[in-house]
Biopython code that builds the backbone (N, CA, C, O; Angstrom):
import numpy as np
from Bio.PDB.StructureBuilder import StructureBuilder

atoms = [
    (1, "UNK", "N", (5.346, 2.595, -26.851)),
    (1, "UNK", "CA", (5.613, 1.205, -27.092)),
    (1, "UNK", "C", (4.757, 0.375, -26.134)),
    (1, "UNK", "O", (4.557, 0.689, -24.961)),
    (2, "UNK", "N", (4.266, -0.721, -26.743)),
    (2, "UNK", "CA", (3.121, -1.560, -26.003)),
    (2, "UNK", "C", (4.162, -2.178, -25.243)),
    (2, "UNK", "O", (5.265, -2.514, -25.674)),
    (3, "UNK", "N", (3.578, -2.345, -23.674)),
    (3, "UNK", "CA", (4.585, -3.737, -23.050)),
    (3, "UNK", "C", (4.378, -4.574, -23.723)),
    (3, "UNK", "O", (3.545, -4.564, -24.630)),
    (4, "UNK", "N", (5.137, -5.527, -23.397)),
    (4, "UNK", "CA", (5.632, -7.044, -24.080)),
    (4, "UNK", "C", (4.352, -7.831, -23.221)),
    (4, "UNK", "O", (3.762, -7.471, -22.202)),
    (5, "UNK", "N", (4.160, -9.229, -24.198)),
    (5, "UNK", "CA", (3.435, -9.961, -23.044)),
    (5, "UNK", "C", (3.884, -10.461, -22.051)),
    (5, "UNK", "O", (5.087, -10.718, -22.000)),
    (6, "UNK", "N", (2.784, -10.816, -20.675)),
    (6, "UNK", "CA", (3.387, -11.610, -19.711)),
    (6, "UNK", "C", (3.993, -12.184, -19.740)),
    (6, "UNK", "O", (4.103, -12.982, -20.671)),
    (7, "UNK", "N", (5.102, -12.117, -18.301)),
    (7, "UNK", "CA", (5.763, -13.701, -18.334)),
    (7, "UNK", "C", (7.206, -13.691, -19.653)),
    (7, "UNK", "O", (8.061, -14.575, -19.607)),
    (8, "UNK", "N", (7.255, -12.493, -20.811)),
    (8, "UNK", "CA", (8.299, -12.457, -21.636)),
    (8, "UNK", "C", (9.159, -11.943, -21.014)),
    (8, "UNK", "O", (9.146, -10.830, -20.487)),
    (9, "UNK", "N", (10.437, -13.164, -21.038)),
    (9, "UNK", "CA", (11.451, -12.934, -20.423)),
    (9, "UNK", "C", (12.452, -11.251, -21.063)),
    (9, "UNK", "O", (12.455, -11.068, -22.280)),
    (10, "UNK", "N", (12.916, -10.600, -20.492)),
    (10, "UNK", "CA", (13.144, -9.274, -21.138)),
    (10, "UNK", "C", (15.075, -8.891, -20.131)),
    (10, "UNK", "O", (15.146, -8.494, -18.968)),
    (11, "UNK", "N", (16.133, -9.136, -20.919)),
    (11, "UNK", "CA", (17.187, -8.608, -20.245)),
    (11, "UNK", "C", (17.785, -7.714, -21.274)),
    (11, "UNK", "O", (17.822, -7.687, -22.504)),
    (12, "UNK", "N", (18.349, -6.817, -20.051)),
    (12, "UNK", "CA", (19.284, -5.388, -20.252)),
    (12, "UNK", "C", (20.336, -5.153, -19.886)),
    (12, "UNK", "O", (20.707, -4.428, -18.963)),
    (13, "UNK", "N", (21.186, -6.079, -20.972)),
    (13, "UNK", "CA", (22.889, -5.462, -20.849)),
    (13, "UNK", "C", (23.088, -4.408, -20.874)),
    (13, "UNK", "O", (24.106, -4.109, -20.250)),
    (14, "UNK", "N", (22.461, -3.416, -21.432)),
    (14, "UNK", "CA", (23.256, -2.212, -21.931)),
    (14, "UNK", "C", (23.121, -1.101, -20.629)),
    (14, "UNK", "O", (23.486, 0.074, -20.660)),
    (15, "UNK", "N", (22.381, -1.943, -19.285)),
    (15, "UNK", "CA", (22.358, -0.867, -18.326)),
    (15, "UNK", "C", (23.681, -1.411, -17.588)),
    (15, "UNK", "O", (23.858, -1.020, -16.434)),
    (16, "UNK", "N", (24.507, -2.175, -18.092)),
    (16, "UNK", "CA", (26.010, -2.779, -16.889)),
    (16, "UNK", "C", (26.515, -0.918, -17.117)),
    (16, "UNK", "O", (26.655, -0.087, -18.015)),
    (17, "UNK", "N", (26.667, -1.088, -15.248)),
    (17, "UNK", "CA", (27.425, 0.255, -14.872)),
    (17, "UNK", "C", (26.521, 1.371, -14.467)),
    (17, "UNK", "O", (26.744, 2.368, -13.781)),
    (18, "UNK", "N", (25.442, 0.946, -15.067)),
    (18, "UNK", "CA", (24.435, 2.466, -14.745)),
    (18, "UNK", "C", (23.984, 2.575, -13.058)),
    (18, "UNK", "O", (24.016, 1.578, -12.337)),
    (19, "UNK", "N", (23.616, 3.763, -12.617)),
    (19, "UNK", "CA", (23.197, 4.196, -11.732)),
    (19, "UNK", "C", (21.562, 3.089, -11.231)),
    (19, "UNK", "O", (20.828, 2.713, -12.145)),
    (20, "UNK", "N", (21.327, 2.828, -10.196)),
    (20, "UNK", "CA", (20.559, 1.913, -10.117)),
    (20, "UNK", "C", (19.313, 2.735, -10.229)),
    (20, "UNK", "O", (18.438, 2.323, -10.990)),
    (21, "UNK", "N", (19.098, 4.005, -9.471)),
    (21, "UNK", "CA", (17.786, 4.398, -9.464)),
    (21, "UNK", "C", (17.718, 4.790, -11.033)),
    (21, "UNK", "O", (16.545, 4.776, -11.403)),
    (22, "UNK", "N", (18.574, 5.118, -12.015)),
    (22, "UNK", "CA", (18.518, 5.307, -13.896)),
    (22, "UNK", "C", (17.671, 4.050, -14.010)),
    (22, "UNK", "O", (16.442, 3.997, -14.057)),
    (23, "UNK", "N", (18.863, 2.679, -14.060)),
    (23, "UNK", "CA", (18.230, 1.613, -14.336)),
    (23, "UNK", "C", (16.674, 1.060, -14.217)),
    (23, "UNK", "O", (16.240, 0.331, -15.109)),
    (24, "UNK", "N", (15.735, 1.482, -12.930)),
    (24, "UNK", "CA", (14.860, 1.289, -12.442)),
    (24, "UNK", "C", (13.986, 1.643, -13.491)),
    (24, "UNK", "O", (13.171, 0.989, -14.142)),
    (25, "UNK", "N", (14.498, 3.360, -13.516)),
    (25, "UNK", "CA", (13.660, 3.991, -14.435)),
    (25, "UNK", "C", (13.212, 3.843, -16.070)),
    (25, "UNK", "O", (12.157, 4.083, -16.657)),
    (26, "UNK", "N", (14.676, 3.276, -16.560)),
    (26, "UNK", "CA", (14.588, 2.875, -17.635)),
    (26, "UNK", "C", (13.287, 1.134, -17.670)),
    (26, "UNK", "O", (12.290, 1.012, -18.381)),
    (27, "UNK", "N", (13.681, 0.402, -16.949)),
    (27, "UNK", "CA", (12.847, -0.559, -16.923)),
    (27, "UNK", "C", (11.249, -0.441, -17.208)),
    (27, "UNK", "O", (10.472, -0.712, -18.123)),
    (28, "UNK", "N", (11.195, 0.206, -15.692)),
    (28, "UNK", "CA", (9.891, 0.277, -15.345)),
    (28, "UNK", "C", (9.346, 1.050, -16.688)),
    (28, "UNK", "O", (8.186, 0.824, -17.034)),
    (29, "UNK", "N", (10.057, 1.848, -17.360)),
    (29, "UNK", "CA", (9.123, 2.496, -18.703)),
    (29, "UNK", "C", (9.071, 1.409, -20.032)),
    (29, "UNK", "O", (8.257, 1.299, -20.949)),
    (30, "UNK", "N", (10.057, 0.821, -19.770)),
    (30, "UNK", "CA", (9.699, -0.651, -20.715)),
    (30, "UNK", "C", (9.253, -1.676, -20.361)),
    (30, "UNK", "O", (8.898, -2.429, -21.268)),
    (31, "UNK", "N", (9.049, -2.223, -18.732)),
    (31, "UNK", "CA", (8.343, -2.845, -18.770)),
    (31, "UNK", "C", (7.199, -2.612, -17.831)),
    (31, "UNK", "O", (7.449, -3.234, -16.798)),
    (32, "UNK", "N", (6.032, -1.975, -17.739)),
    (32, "UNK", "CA", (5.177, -1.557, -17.004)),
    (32, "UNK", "C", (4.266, -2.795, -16.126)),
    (32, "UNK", "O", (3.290, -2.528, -15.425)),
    (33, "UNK", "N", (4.746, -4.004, -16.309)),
    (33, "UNK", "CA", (3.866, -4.807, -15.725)),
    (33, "UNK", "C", (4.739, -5.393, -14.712)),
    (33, "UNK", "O", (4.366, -6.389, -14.092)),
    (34, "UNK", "N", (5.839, -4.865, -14.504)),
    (34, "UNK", "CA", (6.690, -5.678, -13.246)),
    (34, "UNK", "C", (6.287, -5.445, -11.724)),
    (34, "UNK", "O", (6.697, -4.412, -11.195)),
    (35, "UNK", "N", (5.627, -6.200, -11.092)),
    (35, "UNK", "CA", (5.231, -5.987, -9.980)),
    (35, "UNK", "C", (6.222, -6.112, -8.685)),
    (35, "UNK", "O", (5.909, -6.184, -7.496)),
    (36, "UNK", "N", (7.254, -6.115, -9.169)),
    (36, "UNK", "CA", (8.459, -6.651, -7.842)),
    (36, "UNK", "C", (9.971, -6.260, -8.028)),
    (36, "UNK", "O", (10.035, -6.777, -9.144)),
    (37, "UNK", "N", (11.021, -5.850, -7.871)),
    (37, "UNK", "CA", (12.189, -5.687, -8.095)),
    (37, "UNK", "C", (13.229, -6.874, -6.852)),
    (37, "UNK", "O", (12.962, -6.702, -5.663)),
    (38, "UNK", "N", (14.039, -7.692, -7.102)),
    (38, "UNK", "CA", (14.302, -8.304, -6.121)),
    (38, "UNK", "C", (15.759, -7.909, -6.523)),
    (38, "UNK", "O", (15.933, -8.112, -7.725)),
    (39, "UNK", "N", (16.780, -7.442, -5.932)),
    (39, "UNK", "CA", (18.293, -7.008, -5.696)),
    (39, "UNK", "C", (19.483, -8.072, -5.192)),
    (39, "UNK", "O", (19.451, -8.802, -4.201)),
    (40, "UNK", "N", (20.318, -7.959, -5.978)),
    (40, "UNK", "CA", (21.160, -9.196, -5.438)),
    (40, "UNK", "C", (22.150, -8.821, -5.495)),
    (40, "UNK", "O", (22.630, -8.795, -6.628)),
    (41, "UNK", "N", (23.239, -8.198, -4.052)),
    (41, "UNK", "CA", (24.424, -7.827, -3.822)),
    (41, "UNK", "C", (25.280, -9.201, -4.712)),
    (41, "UNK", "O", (25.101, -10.341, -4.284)),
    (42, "UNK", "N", (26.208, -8.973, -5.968)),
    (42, "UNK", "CA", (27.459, -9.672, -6.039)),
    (42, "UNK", "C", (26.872, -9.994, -7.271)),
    (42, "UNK", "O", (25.767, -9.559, -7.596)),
    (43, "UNK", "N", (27.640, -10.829, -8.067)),
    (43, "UNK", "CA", (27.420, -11.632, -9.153)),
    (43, "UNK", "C", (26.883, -12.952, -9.358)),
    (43, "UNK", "O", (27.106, -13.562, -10.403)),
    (44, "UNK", "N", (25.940, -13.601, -8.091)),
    (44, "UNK", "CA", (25.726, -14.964, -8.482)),
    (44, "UNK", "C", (24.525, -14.756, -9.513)),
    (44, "UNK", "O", (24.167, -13.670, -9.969)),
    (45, "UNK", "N", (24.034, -15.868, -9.760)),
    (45, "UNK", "CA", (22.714, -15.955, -10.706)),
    (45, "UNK", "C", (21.350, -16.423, -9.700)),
    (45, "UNK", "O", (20.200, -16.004, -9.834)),
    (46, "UNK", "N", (21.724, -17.175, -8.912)),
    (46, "UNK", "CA", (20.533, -17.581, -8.014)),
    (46, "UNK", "C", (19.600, -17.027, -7.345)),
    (46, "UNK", "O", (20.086, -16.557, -6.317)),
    (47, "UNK", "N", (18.319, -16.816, -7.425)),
    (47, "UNK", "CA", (17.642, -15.762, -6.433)),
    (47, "UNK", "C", (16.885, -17.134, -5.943)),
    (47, "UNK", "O", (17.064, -18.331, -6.170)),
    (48, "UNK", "N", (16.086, -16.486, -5.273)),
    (48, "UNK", "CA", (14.449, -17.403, -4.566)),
    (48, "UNK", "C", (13.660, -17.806, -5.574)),
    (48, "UNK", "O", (13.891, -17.470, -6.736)),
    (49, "UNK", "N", (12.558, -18.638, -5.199)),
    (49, "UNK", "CA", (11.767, -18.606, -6.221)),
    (49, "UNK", "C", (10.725, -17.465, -6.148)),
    (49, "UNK", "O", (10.846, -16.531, -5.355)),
    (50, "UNK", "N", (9.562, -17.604, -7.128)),
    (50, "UNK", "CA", (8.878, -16.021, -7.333)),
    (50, "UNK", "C", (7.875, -16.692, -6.293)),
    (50, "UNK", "O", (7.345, -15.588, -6.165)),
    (51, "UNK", "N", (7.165, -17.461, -5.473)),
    (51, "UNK", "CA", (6.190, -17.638, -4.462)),
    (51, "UNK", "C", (5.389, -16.342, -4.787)),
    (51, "UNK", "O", (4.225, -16.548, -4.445)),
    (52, "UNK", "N", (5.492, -15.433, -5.164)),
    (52, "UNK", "CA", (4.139, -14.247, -5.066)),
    (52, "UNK", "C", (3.360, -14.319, -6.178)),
    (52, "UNK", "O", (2.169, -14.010, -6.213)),
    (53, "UNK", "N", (4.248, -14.869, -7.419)),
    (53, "UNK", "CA", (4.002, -14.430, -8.564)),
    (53, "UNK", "C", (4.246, -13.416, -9.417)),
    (53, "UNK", "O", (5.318, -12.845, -9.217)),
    (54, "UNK", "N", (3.320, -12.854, -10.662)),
    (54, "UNK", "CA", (3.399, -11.620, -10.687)),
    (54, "UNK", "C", (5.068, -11.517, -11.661)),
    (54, "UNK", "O", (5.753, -12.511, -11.905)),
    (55, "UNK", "N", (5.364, -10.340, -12.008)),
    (55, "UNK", "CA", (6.316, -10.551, -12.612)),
    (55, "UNK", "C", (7.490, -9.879, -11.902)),
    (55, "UNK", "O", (7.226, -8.844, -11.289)),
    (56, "UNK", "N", (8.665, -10.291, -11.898)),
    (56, "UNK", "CA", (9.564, -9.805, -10.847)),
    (56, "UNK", "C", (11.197, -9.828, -11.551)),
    (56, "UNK", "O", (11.864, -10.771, -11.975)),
    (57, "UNK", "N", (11.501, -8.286, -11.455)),
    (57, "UNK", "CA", (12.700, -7.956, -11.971)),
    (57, "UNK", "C", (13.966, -8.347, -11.108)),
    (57, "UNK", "O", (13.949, -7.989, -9.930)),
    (58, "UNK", "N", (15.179, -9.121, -11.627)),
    (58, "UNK", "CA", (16.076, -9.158, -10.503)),
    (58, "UNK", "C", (17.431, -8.910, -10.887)),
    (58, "UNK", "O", (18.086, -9.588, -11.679)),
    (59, "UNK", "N", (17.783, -7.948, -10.304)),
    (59, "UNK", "CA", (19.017, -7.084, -10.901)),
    (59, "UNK", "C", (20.134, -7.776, -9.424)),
    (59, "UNK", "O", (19.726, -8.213, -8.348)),
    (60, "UNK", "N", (21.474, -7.660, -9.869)),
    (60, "UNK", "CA", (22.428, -7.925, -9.501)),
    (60, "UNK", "C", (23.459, -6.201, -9.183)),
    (60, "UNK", "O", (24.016, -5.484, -10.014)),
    (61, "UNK", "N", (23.372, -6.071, -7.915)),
    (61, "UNK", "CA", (24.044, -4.970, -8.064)),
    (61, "UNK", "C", (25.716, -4.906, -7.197)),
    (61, "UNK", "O", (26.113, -5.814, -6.467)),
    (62, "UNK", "N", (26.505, -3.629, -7.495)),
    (62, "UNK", "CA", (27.583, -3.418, -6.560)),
    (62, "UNK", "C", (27.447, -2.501, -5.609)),
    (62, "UNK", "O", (26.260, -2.341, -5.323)),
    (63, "UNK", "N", (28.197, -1.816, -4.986)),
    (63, "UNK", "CA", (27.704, -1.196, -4.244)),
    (63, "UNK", "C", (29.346, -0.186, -3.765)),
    (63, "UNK", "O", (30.087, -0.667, -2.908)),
    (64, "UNK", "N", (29.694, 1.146, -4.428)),
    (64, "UNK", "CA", (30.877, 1.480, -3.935)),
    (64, "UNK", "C", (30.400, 3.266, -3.163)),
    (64, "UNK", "O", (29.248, 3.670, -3.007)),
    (65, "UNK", "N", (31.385, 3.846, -2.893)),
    (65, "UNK", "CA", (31.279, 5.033, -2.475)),
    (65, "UNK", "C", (30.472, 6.017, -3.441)),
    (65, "UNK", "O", (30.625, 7.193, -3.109)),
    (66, "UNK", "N", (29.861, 5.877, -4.268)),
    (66, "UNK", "CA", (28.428, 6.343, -5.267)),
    (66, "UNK", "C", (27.701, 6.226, -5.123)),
    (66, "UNK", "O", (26.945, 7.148, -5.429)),
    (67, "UNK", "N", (26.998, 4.768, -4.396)),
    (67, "UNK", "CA", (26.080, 4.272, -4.018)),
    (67, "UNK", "C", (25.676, 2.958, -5.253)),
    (67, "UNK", "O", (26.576, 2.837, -6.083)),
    (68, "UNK", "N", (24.537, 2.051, -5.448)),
    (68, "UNK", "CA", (24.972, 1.032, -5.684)),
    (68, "UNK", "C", (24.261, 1.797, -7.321)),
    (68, "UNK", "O", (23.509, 2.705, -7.676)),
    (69, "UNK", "N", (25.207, 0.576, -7.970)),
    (69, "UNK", "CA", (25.434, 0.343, -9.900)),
    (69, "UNK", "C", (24.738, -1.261, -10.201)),
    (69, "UNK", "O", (24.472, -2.136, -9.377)),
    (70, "UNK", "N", (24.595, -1.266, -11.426)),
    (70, "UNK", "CA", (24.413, -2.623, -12.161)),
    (70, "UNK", "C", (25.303, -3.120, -12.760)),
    (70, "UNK", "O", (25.916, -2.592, -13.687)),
    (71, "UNK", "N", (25.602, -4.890, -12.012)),
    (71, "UNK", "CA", (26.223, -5.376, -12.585)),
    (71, "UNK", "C", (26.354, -6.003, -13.419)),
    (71, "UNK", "O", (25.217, -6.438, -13.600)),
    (72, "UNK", "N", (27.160, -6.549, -14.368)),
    (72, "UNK", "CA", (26.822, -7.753, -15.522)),
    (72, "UNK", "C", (27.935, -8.500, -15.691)),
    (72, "UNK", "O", (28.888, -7.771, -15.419)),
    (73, "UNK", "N", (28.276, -9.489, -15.976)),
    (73, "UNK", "CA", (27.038, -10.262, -15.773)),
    (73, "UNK", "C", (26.595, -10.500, -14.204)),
    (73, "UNK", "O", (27.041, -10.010, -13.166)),
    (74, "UNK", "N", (25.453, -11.524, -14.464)),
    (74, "UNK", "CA", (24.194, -11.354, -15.484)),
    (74, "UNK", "C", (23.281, -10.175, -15.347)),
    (74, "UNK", "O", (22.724, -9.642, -14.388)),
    (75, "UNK", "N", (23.318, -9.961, -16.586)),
    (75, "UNK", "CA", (22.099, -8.574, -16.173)),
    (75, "UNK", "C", (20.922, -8.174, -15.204)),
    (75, "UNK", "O", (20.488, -8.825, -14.254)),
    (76, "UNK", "N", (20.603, -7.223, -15.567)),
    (76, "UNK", "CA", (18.903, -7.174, -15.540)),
    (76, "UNK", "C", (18.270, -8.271, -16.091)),
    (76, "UNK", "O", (18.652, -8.771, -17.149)),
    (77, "UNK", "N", (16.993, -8.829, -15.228)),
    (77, "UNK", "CA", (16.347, -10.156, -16.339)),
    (77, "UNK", "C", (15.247, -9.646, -15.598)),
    (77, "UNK", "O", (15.162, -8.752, -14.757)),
    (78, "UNK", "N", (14.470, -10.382, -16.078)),
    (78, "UNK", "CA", (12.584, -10.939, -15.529)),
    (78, "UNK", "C", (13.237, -12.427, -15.142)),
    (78, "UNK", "O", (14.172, -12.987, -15.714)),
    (79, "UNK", "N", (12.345, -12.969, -13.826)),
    (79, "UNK", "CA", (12.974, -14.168, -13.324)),
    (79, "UNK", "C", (11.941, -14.236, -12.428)),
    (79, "UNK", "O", (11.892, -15.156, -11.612)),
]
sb = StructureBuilder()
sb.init_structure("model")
sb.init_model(0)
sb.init_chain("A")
sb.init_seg("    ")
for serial, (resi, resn, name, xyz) in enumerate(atoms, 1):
    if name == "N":
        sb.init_residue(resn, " ", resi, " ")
    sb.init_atom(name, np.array(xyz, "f"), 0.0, 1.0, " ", f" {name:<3s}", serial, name[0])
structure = sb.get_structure()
């Protein structure tokens, strides 16, 4: 499957709950042009802005005696 074009915004409900290093993996094979992963302990929506550029994944995670999961909401996005 061709990546998507730049800059197309791309979210993944269907990883709520999964293992984070799964999640990664699943991404990164769908979206091969993400140059950044940015992590956000809890459920808000707010990150930084992207200042680098480039395209940058930002997952929301938990974090229990497993080690950390994906949360949703809000998903996985491009942001």
């Amino acid at each position: 499957m061709a990546a998507p074009a730049p800059y197309t915004k791309t979210e993944w409900p269907e990883l709520e709950g999964e293992d984070l290093r799964d999640a990664l993996v699943t991404i990164s094979q769908q979206r091969p042009d993400v140059t950044g992963v940015f992590l956000i302990i809890g459920l808000t929506e707010n990150a930084p802005p992207n200042i680098a550029g480039g395209v940058r994944v930002i997952i929301n995670i938990g974090i229990d005696e497993n080690g950390p999961w994906i949360r949703n909401p809000p998903p996985p996005r491009i942001g």
